[in-house]
C-alpha positions as CSV (number, residue, x, y, z in Angstrom):
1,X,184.5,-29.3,-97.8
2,X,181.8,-31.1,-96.1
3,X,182.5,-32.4,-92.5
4,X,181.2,-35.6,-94.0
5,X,183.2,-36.3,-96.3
6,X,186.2,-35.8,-94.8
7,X,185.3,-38.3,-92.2
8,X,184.5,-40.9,-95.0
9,X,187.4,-40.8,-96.2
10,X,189.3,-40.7,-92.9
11,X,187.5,-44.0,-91.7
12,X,188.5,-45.5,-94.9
13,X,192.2,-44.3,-94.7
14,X,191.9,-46.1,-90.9
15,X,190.6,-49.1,-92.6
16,X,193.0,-50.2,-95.4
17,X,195.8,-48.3,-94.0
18,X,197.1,-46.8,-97.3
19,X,195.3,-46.4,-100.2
20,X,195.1,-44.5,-103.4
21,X,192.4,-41.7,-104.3
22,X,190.3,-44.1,-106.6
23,X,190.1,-46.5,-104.4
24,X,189.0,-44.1,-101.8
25,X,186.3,-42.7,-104.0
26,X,184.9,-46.2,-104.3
27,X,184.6,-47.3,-100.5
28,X,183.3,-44.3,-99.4
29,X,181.2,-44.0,-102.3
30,X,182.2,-40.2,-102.8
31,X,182.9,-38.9,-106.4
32,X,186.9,-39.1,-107.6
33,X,186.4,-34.9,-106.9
34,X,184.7,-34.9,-103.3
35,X,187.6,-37.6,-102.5
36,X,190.2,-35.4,-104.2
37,X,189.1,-32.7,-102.0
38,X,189.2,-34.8,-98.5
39,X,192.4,-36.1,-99.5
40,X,193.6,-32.4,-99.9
41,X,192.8,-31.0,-96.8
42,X,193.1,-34.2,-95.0
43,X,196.6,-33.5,-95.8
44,X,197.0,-29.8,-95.7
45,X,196.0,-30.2,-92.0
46,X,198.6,-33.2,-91.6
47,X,196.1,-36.1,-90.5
48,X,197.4,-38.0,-94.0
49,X,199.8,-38.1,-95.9
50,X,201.6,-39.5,-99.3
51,X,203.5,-42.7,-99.6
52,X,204.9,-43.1,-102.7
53,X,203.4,-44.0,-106.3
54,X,202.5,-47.3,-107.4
55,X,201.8,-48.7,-111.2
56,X,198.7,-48.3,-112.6
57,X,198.3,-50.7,-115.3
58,X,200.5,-49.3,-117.9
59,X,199.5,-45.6,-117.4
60,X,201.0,-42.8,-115.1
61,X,201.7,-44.4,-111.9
62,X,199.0,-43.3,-108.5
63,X,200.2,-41.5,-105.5
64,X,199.6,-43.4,-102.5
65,X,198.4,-41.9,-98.8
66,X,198.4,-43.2,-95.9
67,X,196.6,-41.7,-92.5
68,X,199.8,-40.2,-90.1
69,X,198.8,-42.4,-87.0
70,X,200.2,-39.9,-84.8
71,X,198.3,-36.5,-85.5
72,X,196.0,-37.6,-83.0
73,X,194.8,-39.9,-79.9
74,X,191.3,-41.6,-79.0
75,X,191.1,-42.6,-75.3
76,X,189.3,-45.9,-74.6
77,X,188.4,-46.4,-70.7
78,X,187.0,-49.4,-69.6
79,X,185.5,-49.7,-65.5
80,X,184.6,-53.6,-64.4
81,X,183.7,-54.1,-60.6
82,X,185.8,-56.3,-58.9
83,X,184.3,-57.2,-55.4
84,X,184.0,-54.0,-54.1
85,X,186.1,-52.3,-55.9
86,X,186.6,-50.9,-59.8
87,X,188.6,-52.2,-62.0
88,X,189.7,-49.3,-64.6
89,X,192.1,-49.2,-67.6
90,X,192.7,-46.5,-69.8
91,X,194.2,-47.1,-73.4
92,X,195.7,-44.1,-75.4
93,X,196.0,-45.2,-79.2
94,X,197.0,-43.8,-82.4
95,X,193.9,-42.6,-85.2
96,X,194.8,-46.4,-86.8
97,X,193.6,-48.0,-83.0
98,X,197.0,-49.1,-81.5
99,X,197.8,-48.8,-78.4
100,X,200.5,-45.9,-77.4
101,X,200.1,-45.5,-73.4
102,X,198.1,-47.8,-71.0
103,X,196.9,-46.4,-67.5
104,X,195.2,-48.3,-65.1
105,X,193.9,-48.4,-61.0
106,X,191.6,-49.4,-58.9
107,X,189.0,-47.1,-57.6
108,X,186.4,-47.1,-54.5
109,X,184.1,-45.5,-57.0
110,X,184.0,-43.7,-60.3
111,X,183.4,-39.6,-60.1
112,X,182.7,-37.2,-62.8
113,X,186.7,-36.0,-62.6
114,X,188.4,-39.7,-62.0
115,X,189.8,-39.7,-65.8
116,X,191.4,-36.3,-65.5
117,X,194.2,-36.3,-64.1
118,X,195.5,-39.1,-66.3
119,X,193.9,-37.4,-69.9
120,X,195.5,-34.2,-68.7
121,X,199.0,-36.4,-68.8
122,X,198.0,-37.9,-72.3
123,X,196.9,-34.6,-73.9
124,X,200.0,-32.3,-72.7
125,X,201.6,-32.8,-76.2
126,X,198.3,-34.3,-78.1
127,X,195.0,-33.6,-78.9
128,X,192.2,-36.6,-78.5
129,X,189.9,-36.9,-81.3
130,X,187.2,-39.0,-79.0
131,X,187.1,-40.7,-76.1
132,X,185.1,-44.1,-75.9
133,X,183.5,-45.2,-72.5
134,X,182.8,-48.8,-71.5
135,X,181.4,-48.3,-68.1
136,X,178.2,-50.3,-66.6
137,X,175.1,-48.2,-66.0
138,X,175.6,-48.8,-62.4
139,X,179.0,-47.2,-62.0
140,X,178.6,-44.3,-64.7
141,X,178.8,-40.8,-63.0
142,X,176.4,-38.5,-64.0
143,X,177.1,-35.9,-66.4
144,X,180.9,-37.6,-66.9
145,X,180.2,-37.6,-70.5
146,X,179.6,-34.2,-70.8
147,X,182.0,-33.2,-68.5
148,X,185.0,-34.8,-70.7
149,X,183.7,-33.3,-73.8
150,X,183.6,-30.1,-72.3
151,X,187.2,-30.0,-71.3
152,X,188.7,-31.8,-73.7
153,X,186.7,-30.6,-77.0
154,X,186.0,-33.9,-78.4
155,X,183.3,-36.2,-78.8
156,X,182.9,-38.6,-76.0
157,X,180.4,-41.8,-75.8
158,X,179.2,-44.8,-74.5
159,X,180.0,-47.9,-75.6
160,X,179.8,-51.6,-75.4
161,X,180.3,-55.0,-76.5
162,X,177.8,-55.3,-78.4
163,X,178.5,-52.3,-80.1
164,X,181.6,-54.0,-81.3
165,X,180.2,-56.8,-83.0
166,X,177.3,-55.5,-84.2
167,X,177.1,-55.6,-88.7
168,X,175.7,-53.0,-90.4
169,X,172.1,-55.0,-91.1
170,X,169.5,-52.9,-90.5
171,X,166.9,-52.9,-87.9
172,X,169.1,-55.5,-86.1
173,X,169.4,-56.1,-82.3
174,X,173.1,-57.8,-81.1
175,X,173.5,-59.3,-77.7
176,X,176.5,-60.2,-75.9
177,X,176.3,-62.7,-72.9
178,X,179.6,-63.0,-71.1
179,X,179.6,-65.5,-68.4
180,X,179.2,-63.9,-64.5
181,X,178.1,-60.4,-66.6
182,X,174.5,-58.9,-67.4
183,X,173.8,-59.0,-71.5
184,X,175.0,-56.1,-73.2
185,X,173.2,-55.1,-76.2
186,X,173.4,-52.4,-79.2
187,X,170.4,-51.7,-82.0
188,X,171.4,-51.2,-85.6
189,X,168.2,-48.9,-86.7
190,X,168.2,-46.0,-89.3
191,X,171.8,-46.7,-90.1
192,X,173.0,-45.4,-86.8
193,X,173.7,-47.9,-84.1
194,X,171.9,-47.2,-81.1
195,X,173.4,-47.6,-77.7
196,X,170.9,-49.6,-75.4
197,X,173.5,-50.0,-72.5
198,X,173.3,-53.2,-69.8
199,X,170.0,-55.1,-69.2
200,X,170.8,-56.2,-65.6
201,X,167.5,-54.6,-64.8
202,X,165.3,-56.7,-66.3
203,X,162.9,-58.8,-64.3
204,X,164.9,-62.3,-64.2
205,X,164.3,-65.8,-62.2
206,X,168.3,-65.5,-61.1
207,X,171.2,-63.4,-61.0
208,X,173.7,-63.3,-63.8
209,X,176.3,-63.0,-61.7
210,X,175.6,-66.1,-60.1
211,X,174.4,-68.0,-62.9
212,X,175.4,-71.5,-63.0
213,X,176.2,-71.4,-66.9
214,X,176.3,-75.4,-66.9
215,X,172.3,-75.2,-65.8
216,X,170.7,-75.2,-69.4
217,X,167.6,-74.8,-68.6
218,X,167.9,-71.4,-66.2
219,X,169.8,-70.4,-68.9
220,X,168.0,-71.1,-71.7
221,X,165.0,-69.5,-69.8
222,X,166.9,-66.3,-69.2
223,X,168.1,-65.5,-72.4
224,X,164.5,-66.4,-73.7
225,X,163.0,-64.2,-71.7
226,X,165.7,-61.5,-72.3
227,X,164.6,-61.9,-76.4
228,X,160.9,-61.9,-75.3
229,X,161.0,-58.4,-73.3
230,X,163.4,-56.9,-76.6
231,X,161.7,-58.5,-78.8
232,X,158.0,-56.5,-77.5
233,X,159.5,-53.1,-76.7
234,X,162.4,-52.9,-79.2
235,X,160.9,-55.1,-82.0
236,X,163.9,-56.0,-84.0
237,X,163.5,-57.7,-87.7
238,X,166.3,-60.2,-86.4
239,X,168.7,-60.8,-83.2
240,X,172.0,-61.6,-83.8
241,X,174.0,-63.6,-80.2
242,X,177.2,-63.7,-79.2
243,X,178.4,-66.1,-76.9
244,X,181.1,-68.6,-75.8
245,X,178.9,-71.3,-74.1
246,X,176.6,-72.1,-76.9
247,X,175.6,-75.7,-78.1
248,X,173.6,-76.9,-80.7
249,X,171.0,-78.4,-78.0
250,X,171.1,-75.4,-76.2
251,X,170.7,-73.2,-78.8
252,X,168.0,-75.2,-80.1
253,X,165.9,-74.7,-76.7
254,X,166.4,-71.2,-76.7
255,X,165.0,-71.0,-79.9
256,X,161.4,-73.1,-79.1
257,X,161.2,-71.1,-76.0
258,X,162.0,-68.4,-77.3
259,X,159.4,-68.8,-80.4
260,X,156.8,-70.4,-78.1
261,X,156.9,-66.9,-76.0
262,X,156.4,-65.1,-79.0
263,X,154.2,-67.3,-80.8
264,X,156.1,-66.3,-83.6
265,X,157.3,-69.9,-85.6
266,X,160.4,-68.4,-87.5
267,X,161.8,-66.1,-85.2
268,X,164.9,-65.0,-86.6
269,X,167.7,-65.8,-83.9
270,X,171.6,-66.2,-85.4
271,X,173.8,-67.6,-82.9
272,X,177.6,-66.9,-82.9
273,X,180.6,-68.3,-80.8
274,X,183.1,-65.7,-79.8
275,X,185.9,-65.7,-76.7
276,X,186.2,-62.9,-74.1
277,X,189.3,-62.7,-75.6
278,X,188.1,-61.8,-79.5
279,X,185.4,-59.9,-78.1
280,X,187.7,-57.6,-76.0
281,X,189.9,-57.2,-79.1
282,X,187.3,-56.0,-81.6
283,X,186.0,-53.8,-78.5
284,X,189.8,-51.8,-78.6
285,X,189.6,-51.8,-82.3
286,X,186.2,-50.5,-82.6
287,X,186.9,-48.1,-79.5
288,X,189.2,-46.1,-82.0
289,X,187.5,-46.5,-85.4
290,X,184.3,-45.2,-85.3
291,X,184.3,-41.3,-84.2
């Protein structure tokens, strides 16, 4: 059985929640026998499970399955400075992304070995199948993603915002801009999304951390120039923006400036509204559902 395959049908098992083989086989786009397969040694290994049959039309009822939440863990860890200090929570959740255990403290600064002691806690009678990081460029130890994977034999990565929201149009660049934060941004190229991490770095006329967000015209220079600089070193066919401050007027500036930078008439730009709030929830849900 391909390794594939299995995960496939596993992401679509975390997806619907229950489901029968056929429809399986048609969201993952796997033939009725490769999903027959993943289904058997998903649940030979006890990561699914049957629920009960359900009518088929007027034929021989379908056996239903549904993913057993509690096989295994994912570990989402989130760090946010706070003054001088680190803000960081840790959320254990189940393989369908809810929460079972929450952990958090604040910390002078991050090391390499800060998450131990409570992932040592979390995995005494557990495994983890991943462990998704949310930690500014600025405050990520080095080598802490390799140390994690090493002693706790799962896939560990990077993660952000962006990530989150991002669709699955190709060749697409998502930003997120959350007020008294750098932009966060995540590339969608060759199918894979690609983490680009924070751009606080990037040559600006102010801070973002003390932006005054009700100055349009700072701001609608600083996110131009933000597209400009992606636009010439990542070259996107579209950028999609998320936000929670956006009017039309404003978005309408960005856009000439924007354009007028490029000297590109039609640039594609899609503006979306989103809360901290809904953007933090699809971040947990996201954390969880894509190893």
């Amino acid at each position: 059985m391909k390794k594939s395959a299995l995960e496939r049908v596993r992401r679509s098992l975390q997806k619907y929640g229950e489901a029968t083989r056929p429809q399986l086989a048609e969201d993952t786009g796997l033939s009725l026998v490769s999903c027959n397969q993943a289904m058997e040694e998903l649940c030979k290994r006890g990561e699914a499970q049957e629920a009960g049959l359900i009518p088929s039309g007027g034929g021989r009822p379908v056996r239903l399955y549904r993913l057993n939440a509690r096989y295994s863990y994912g570990a989402y860890f989130q760090a946010l400075r706070r003054g001088p200090l680190i803000r960081g929570l840790l959320e254990i959740c189940d393989m369908l992304g809810s929460p079972t255990r929450t952990y958090s403290a604040e910390f002078a600064y991050l090391g390499t070995e800060s998450l131990d002691e409570w992932l040592d806690g979390a995995t005494r009678r557990s495994t983890l199948f991943g462990i998704s990081l949310d930690i500014p460029a600025d405050i990520l130890p080095a080598q802490m993603v390799e140390h994690l994977e090493a002693r706790y034999r799962c896939p560990a990565r990077l993660l952000n915002t962006a990530d989150a929201l991002a669709d699955n149009s190709d060749d697409t660049l998502t930003l997120y801009f959350m007020q008294g934060l750098p932009p966060v941004c995540s590339l969608r190229r060759g199918r894979k999304q690609i983490h680009t991490g924070e751009l606080g770095l990037l040559p600006m006329p102010a801070s973002w951390s003390e932006l005054d967000y009700s100055d349009h015209t700072l701001v609608e220079e600083m996110i131009s120039r933000t597209i400009t600089i992606l636009a010439c070193t990542l070259a996107p066919a579209r950028f999609v923006l998320y936000a929670d401050f956006w009017t039309p007027r404003l978005t309408k500036r960005i856009h000439f400036n924007a354009s007028a930078k490029l000297r590109q008439e039609h640039l594609p730009l899609i503006f979306h509204y989103v809360t901290p709030t809904h953007a933090a929830e699809r971040l947990r849900r996201f954390a969880c559902h894509h190893f």
